[in-house]
C-alpha positions in Angstrom: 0.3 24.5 -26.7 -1.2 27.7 -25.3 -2.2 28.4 -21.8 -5.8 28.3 -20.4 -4.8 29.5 -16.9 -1.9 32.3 -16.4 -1.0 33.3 -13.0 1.2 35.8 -12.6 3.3 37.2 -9.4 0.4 35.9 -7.1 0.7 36.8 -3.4 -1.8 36.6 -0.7 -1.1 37.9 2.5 -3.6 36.9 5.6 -5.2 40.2 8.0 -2.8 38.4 10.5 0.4 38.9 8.3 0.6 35.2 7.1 2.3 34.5 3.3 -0.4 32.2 2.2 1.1 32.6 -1.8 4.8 34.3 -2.3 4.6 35.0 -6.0 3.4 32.3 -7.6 3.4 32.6 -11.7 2.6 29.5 -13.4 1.4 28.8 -16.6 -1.0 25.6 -17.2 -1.6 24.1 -20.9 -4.4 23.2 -22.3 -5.7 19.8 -22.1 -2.7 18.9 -19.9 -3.0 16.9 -16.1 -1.1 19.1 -13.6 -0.6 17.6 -10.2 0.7 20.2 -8.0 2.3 18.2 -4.7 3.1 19.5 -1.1 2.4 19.2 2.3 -0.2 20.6 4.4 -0.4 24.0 4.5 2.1 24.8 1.5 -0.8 27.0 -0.3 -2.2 24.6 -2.7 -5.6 24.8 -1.6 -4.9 28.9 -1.2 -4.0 29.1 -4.7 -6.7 27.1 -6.0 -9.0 29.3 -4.5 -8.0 32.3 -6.1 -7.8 31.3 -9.6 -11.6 30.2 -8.8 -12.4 33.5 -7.4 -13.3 32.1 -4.1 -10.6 34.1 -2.2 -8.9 37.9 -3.4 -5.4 37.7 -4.1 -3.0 40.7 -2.1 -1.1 41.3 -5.5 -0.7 39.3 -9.1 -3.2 38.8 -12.0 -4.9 35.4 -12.9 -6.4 34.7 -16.3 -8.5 31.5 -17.2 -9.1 31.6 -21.3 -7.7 34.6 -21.4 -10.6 36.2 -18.9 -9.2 37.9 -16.1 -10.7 36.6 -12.6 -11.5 39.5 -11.3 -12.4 42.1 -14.5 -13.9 39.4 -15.8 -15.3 37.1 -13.1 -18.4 35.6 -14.4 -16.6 34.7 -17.8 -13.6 33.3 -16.2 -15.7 31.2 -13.6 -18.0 30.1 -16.4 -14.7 28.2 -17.5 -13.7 26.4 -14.3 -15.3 23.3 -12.5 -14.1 22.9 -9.2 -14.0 19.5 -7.1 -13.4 20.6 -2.9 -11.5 18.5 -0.6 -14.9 18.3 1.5 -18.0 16.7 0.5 -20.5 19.0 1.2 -23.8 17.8 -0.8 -27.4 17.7 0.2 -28.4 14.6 1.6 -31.8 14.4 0.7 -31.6 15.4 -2.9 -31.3 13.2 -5.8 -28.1 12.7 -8.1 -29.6 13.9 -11.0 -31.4 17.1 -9.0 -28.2 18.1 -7.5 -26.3 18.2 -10.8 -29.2 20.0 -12.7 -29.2 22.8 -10.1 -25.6 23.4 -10.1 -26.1 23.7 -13.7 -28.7 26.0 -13.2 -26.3 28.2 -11.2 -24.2 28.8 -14.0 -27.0 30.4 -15.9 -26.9 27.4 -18.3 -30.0 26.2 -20.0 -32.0 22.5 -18.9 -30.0 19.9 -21.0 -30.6 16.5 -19.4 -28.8 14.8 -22.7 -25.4 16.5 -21.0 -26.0 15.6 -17.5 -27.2 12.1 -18.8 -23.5 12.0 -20.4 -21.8 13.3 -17.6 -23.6 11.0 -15.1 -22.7 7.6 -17.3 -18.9 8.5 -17.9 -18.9 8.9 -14.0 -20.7 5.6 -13.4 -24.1 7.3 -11.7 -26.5 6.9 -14.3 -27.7 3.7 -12.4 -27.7 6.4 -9.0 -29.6 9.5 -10.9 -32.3 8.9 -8.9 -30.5 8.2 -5.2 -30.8 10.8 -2.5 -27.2 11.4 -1.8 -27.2 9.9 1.8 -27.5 6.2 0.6 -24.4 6.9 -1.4 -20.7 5.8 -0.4 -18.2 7.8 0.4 -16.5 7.4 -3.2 -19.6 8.1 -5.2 -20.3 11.1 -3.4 -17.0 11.9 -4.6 -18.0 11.0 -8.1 -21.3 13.4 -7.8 -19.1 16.3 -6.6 -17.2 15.8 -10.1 -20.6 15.8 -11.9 -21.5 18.7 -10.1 -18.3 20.7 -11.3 -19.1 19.1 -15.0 -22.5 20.2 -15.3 -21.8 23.7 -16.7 -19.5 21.9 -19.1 -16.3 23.6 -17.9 -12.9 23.7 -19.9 -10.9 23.5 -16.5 -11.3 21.5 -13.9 -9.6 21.7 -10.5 -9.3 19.1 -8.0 -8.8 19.8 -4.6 -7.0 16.1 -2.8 -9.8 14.0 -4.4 -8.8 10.9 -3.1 -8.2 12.2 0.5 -9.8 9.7 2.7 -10.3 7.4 0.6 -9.3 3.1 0.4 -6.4 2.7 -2.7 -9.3 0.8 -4.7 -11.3 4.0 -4.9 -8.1 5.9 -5.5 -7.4 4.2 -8.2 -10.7 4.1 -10.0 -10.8 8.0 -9.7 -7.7 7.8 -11.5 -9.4 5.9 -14.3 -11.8 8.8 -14.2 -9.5 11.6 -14.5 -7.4 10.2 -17.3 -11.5 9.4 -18.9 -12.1 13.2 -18.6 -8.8 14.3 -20.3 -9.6 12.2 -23.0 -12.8 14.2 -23.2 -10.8 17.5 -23.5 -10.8 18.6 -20.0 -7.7 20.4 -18.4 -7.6 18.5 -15.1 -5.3 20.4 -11.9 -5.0 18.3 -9.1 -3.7 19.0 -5.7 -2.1 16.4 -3.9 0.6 15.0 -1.6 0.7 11.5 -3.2 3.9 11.5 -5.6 2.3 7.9 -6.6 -1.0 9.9 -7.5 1.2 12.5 -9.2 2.8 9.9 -11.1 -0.2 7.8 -12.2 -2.4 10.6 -13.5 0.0 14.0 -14.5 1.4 14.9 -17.4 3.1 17.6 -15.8 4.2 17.7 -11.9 4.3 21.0 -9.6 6.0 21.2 -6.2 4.7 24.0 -3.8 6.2 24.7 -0.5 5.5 27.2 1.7 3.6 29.5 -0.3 6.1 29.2 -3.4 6.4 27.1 -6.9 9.7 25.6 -6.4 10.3 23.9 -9.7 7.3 22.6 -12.4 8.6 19.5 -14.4 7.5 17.3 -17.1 6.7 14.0 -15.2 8.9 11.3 -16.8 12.0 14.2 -16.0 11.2 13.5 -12.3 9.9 10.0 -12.6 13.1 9.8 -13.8 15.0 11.6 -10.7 13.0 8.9 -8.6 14.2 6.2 -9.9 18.4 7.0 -9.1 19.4 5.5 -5.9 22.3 5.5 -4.2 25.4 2.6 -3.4 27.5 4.0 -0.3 30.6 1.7 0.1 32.3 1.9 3.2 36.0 1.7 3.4 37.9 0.2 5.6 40.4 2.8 5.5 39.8 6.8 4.7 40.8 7.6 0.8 42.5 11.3 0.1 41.1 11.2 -3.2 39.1 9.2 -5.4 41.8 7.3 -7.6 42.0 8.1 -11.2 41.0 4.2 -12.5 37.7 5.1 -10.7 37.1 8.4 -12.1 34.6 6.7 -14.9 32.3 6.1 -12.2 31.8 9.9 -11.2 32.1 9.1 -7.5 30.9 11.2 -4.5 34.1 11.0 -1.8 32.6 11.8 1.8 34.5 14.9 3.7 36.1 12.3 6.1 37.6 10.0 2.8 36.2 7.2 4.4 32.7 6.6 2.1 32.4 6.6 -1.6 28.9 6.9 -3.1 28.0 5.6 -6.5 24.8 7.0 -8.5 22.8 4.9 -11.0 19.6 4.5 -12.7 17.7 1.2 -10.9 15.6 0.5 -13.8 18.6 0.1 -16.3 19.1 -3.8 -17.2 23.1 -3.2 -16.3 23.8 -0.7 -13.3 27.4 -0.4 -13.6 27.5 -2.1 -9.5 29.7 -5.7 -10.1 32.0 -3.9 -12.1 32.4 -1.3 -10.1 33.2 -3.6 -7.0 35.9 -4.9 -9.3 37.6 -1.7 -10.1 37.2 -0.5 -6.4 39.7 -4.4 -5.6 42.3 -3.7 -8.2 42.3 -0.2 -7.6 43.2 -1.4 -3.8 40.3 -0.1 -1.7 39.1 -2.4 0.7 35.5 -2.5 1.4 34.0 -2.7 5.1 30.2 -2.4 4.2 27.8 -1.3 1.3 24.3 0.1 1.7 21.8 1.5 -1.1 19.8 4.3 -0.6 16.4 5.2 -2.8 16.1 8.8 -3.5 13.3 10.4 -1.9 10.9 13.3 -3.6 12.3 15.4 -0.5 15.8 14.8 -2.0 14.5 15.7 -5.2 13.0 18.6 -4.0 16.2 19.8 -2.6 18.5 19.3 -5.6 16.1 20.8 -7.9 15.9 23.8 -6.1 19.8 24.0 -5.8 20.0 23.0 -8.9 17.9 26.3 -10.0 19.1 28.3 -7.6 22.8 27.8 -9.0 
């Protein structure tokens, strides 16, 4: 599938010396859901705002349809919708005035019959006519995404939607997002909710520190989450791991005196009683066991050693 957006060796550098983006190339599909996840301050929002033109990249060359953002600003931006972590709406206007004006700011022509559309797959249609400070928090939400929709946009960026918001509404802008993909839309979503990541992307993104550390297809990481860990405690240090065991691919702790065992939670057979079993007739005596769940910080470490190697 081709790409719609193409960074390439993107770096932005602050007045002050700060590495906002340490480049950053990434390539996003069409019609794809990319979640990019990372903490505060890891340059999601930075990036964002350079492929939308908002902010001037120090080095690097983004392209959106093949439009370059800055030789060809006005036909890149024509192609992007963009969602903002903060609502930041007129309170006195109407639903349906605030999404025709954005419109209008695109340079489109008045076509109600697409806002009308837009404003019923977003639930609003019953609201078109609500100034936007009787609104809750989540349908303001809702009219920011109508808002980014209104120029009819083949990419669509969203900036932590659900920040701030209950886990009922979080889910039902889920719904929404996976509605708008069906509609064609390539959705990117910044986030630092793997369950978000994980209910709506196709593909996830890990940014850190102004750096893509690995992009993976989701059910390849879903897949990482789902290892854990049995350490078994021995009640006396082991030189080696003995041969009978070898099967199990055991991890033997510096010291001899842990063995940790890998496996897949959500396999119907884990490998665990049998392994207990082997571990008695291979004449290790056990003094505790404890699992462990893998975390995505764990995954972010071994994939990037993984790479790295």
């Amino acid at each position: 599938m081709a790409a719609i957006v193409s960074v390439s060796n993107l770096s932005k550098t602050y007045d002050g010396g700060f590495e906002a983006l340490k480049s950053v190339s990434l390539e996003i599909e069409e019609g794809e859901i990319l979640a990019l996840l990372g903490p505060n301050g890891a340059g999601k929002t930075t990036l964002i705002s350079v492929i939308c033109g908002i902010s001037t990249a120090t080095s690097g060359h983004v392209a959106v349809g093949g439009h370059d953002v800055v030789d060809a600003y006005r036909d890149a931006r024509r192609l992007i919708g963009l969602v903002p972590q903060e609502i930041n709406l007129e309170p006195f206007e109407t639903v349906m005035n605030t999404v025709r004006f954005s419109r209008g700011l695109f340079g489109k022509p008045r076509n109600d019959a697409h806002l009308e559309e837009v404003l019923r797959r977003l639930s609003l249609w019953d609201k078109r006519d609500t100034q936007i400070k009787s609104l809750s928090g989540g349908m303001k939400r809702r009219v920011l995404i109508a808002k980014a929709l209104s120029h009819e946009p083949r990419v669509l960026f969203l900036d932590e939607p659900t920040a701030g918001v209950d886990v009922e509404l979080r889910r039902d802008m889920w719904n929404t997002v996976a509605d708008l993909k069906s509609h064609g839309v390539t959705i990117i979503l910044t986030t630092h909710y793997i369950e978000e990541a994980e209910a709506m992307a196709d593909r996830i993104g890990i940014i850190a520190r102004g750096e893509i550390r690995l992009v993976r297809e989701k059910a390849d990481l879903m897949r990482e989450l789902g290892k854990k860990r049995l350490v078994i405690e021995l009640n006396a240090p082991t030189a080696a791991v003995p041969a009978a065991l070898e099967p199990y691919d055991l991890a033997r702790s510096a010291d001899g005196c842990e063995l940790t065992y890998t496996y897949d939670s959500r396999k119907e057979r884990t490998g665990i009683t049998r392994l207990l079993t082997d571990l008695s007739a291979a004449g290790l005596q056990l003094k505790d066991i404890r699992t462990e769940q893998s975390s995505l910080e764990d995954i972010f470490v071994g994939l990037v050693h993984e790479d790295a190697s």
